[in-house]
C-alpha positions as CSV (number, residue, x, y, z in Angstrom):
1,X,-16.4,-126.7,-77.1
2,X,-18.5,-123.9,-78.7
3,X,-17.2,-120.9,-79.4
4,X,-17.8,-117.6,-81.1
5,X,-15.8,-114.2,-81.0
6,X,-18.1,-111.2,-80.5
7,X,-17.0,-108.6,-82.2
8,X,-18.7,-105.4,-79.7
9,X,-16.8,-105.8,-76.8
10,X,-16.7,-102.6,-75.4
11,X,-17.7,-101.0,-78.3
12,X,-21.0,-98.9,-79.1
13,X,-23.1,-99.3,-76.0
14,X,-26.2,-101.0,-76.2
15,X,-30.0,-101.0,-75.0
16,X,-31.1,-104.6,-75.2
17,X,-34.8,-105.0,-74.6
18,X,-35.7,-108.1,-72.5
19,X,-38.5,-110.5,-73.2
20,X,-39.6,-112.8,-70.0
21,X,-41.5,-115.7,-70.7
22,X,-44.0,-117.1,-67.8
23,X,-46.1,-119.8,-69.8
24,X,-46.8,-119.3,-73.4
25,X,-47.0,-115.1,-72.4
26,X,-44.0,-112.5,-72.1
27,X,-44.4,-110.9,-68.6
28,X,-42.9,-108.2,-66.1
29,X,-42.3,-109.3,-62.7
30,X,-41.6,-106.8,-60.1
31,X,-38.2,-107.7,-58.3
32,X,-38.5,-111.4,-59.2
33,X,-41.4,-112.0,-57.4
34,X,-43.6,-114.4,-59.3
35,X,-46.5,-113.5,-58.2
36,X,-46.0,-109.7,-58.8
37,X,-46.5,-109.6,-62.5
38,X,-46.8,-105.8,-63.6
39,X,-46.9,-106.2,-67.8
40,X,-48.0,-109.1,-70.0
41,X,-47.6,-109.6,-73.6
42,X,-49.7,-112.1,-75.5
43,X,-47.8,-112.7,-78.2
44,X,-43.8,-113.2,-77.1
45,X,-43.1,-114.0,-80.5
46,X,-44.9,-110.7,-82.4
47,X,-42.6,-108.9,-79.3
48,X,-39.5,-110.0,-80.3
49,X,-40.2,-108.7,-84.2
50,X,-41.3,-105.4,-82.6
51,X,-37.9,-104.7,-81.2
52,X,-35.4,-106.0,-83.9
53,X,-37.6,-103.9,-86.1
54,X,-36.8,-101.1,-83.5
55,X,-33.1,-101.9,-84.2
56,X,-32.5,-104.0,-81.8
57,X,-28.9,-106.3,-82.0
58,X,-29.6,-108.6,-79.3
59,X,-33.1,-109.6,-77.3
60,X,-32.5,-111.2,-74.2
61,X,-34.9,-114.0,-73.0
62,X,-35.5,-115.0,-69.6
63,X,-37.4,-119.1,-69.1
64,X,-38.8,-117.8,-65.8
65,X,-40.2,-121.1,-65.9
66,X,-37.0,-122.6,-66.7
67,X,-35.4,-120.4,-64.1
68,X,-37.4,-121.4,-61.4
69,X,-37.7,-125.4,-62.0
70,X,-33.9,-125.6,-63.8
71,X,-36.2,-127.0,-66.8
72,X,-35.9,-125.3,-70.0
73,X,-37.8,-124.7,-72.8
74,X,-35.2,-124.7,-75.8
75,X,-38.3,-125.3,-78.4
76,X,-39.5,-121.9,-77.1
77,X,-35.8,-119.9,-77.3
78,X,-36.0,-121.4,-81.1
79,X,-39.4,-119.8,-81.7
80,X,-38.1,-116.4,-80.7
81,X,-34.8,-116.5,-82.3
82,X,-36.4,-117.0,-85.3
83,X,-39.0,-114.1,-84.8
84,X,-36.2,-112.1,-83.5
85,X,-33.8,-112.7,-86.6
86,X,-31.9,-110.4,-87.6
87,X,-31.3,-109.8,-84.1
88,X,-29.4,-111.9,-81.8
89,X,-30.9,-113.9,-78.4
90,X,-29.1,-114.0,-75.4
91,X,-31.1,-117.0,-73.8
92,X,-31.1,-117.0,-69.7
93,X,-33.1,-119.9,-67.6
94,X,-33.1,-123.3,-66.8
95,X,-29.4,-123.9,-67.4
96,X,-28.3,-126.4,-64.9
97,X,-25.7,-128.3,-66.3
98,X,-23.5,-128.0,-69.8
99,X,-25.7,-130.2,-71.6
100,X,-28.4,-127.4,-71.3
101,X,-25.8,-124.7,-72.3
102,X,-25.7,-126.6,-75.6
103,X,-29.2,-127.1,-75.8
104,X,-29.7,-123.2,-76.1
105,X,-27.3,-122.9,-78.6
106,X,-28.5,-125.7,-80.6
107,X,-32.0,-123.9,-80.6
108,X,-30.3,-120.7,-81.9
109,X,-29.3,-118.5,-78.9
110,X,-25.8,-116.3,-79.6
111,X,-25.2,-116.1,-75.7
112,X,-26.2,-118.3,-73.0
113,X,-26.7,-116.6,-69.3
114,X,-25.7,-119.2,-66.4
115,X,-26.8,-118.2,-63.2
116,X,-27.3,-120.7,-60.5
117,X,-25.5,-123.4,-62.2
118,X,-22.4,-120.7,-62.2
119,X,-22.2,-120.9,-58.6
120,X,-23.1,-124.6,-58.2
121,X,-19.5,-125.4,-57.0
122,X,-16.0,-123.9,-57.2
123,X,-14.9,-125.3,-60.3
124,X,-18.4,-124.8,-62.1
125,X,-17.1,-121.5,-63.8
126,X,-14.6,-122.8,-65.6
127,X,-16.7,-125.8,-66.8
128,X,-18.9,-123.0,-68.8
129,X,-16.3,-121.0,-69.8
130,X,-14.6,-124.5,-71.7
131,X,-18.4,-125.6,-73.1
132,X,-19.4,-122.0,-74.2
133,X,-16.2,-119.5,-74.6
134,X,-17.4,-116.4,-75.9
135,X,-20.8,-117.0,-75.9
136,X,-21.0,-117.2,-72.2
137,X,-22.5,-114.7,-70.0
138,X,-22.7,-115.5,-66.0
139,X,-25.5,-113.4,-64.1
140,X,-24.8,-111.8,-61.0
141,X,-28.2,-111.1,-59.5
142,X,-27.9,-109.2,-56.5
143,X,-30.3,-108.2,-53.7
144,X,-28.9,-106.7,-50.4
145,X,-25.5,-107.1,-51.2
146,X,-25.7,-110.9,-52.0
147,X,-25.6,-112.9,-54.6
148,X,-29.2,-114.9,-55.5
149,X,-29.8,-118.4,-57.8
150,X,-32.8,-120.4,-58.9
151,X,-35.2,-117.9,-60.4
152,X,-33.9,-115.3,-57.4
153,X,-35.7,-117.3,-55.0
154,X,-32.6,-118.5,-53.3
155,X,-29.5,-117.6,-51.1
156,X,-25.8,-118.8,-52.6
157,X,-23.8,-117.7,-49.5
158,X,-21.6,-115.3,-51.9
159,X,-21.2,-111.6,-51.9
160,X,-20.8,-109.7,-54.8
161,X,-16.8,-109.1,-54.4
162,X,-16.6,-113.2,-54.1
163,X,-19.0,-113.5,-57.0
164,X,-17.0,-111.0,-59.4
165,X,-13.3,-113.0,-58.2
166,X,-14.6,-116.2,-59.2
167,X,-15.5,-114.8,-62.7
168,X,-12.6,-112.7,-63.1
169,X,-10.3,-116.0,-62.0
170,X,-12.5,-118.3,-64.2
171,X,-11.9,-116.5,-67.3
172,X,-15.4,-115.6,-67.8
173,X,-16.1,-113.2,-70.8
174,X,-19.4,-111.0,-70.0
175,X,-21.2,-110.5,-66.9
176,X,-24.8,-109.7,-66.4
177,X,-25.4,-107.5,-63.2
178,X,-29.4,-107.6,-61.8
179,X,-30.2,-105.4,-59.1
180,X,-33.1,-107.9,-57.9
181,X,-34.7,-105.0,-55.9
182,X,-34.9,-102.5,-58.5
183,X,-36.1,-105.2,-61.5
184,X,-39.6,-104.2,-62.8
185,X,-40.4,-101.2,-60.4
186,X,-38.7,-98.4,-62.6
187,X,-37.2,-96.8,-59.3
188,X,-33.8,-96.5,-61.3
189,X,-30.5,-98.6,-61.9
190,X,-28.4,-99.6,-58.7
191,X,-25.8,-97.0,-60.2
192,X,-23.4,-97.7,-57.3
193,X,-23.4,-101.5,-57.8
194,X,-22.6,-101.4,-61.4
195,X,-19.6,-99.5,-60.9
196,X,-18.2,-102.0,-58.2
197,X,-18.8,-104.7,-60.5
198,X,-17.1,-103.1,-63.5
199,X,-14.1,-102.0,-61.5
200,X,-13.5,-105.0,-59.6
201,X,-14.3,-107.7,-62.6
202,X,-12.5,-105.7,-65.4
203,X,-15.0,-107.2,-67.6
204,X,-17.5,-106.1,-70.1
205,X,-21.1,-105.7,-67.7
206,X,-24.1,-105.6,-69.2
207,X,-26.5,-103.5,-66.7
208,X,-30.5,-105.2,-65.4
209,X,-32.5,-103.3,-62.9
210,X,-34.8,-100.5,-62.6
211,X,-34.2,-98.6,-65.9
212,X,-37.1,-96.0,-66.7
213,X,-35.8,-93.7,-69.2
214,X,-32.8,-92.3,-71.7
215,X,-31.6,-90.6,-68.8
216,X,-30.9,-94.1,-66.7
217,X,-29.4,-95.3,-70.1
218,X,-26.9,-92.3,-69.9
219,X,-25.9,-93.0,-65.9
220,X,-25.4,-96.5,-66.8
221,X,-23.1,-96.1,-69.5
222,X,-21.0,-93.9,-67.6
223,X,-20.5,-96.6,-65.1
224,X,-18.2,-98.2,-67.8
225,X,-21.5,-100.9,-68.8
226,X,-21.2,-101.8,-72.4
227,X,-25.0,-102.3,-72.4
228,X,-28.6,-102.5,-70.4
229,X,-31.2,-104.6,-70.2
230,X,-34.2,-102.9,-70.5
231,X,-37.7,-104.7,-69.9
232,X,-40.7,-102.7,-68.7
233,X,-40.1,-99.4,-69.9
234,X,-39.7,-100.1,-73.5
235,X,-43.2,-101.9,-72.8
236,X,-44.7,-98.9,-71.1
237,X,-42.8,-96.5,-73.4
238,X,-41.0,-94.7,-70.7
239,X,-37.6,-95.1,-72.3
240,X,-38.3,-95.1,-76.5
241,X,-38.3,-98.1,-78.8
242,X,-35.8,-95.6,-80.6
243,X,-33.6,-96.3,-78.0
244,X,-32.8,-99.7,-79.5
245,X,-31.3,-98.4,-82.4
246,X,-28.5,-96.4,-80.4
């Protein structure tokens, strides 16, 4: 079992910039639609320096590859944790059984996001929560009102109260909350949504979808979030790479 206390809990909130790799490139995709790609980055690597420069604690990484095939690229997680130190990587994509869990971690990520393989069968939650303890975040990715697997291109037949009671039964330590309609259009967090999910999982939320400035940073932390995920307005400087340093 691998296992790690964090030690933020719900402690300082924090902006964590997100880095989404399509290829060898860092991209924005507007509400998970592959073939809607609003920003690219050459250089995923040089990005990841830019924001733990910023002040960043922890980058999160999305495999949209890995997401969308449930192959990952641990080699590539390992290249950015590396050009991310001293920040941390929360690695997300391609995790479809435990054996890819520790495959993340091996190659350097501090939290591992599961997603589809989180809702793969009843007892799947509590299979991640003995391989990863702490380090474990599950992704609830919403889009209306249901919970969505496999790169957000598919259905998992659960609603977001069913989602958040498996996680809270499960013992499951973080969540991630995406508002899939709102991801890459900088319309604005699902405010509403976040609150549900903090209230009903009693559990520290970290906050994806629609954030354009230090004013959606503000709303969000006052839904009890300990933290937001914050892709393409750090790129197009809507919300202030100062923002990473809190």
């Amino acid at each position: 079992m691998l296992t790690r206390k964090d030690d933020d809990g719900r402690g300082r909130f924090e902006v964590v910039p997100a880095i989404d790799l399509l290829g060898d490139e860092a991209v924005r995709l507007e509400r998970g639609d592959y073939e809607r790609v609003v920003a690219r980055h050459a250089d995923p690597c040089a990005l990841a320096r830019r924001f733990a420069e910023a002040g960043a604690r922890t980058i999160h990484v999305v495999d949209l590859d890995g997401a969308r095939t449930g192959r990952g690229r641990p080699e590539a997680i390992a290249a950015l944790v590396r050009a991310a130190a001293p920040a941390a990587v929360q690695a997300s994509g391609g995790v479809r059984a435990p054996a890819d869990a520790r495959a993340l971690v091996e190659a350097g990520a501090e939290r591992v996001v599961v997603g589809t393989a989180a809702w793969a069968a009843p007892d799947a939650l509590a299979t991640y929560v003995a391989e990863l303890g702490e380090r474990l975040v599950v992704a609830v990715d919403v889009r209306a009102g249901r919970v969505v697997a496999r790169g957000w291109t598919a259905e998992t037949g659960l609603t977001v109260a069913e989602a958040v009671e498996r996680c809270a039964s499960a013992g499951v330590p973080r969540l991630l909350c995406s508002a899939v309609e709102r991801d890459g259009t900088l319309s604005g967090p699902n405010l509403e949504l976040l609150a549900d999910v903090v209230e009903r999982s009693g559990l520290p939320v970290l906050a994806a979808g629609g954030v354009r400035s230090s004013d959606d940073v503000r709303a969000i932390e006052q839904t009890g979030c300990v933290g937001a995920v914050v892709g393409r307005a750090l790129l197009e400087g809507t919300l202030p790479l100062s923002a990473l340093a809190g």
